[in-house]
C-alpha positions in Angstrom: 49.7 63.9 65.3 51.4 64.5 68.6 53.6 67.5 69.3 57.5 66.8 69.7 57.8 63.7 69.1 58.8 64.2 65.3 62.2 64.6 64.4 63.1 67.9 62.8 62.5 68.0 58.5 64.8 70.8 56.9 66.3 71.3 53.6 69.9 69.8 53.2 72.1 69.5 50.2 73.8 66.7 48.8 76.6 66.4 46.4 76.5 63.4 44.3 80.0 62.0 42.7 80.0 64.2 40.1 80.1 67.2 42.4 76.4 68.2 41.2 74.5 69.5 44.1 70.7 68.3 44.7 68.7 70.2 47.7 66.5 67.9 49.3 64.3 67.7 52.4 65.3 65.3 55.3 65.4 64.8 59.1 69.7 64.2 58.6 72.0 66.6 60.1 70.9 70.4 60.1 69.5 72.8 58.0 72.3 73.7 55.5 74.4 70.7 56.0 75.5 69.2 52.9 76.1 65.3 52.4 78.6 64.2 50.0 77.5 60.7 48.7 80.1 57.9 47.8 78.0 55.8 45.9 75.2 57.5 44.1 73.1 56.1 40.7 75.9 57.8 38.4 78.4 55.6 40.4 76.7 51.9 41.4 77.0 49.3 39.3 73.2 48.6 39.9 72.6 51.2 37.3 75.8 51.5 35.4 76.4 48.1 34.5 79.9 48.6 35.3 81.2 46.9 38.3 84.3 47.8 40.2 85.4 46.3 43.8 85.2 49.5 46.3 87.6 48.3 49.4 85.7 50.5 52.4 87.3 50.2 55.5 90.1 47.8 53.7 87.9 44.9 54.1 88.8 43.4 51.2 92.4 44.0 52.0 91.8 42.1 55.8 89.8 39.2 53.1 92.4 38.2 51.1 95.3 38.6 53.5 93.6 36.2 55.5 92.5 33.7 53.1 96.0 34.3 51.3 97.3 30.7 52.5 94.2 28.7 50.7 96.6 28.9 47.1 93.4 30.5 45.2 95.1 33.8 43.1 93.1 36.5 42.2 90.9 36.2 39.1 91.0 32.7 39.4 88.1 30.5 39.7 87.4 27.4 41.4 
């Protein structure tokens, strides 16, 4: 392998949605830093079965006002 070109691998921490805290190795951030996950496999539906609309960024927000004028309510289907 060549010298310097790799990124720097240190231990981190990240905090799942539950507030349980998992050290891991990774080239993210610094060594110490902790990263505090949003959607983790206690929380996606991928895993839980359960799905829920998460509005990041209001996206869906900016969706329906502008699609608000087509008449279609919400929960209806076409």
């Amino acid at each position: 392998m060549k010298k310097g070109i790799h990124p720097d691998y240190h231990e981190i921490t990240y905090v799942m949605t539950d507030g349980k805290e998992v050290k891991t190795r990774s080239t993210w951030g610094k060594a110490g830093d902790k990263m505090t996950l949003e959607i983790d496999p206690k929380s996606h539906p991928v895993w839980t079965g359960v799905y829920r609309m998460v509005d990041t960024g209001g996206q869906l927000s900016k969706f329906k006002n502008k699609f608000a004028g087509f008449g279609i309510k919400s929960g209806e289907e076409a």
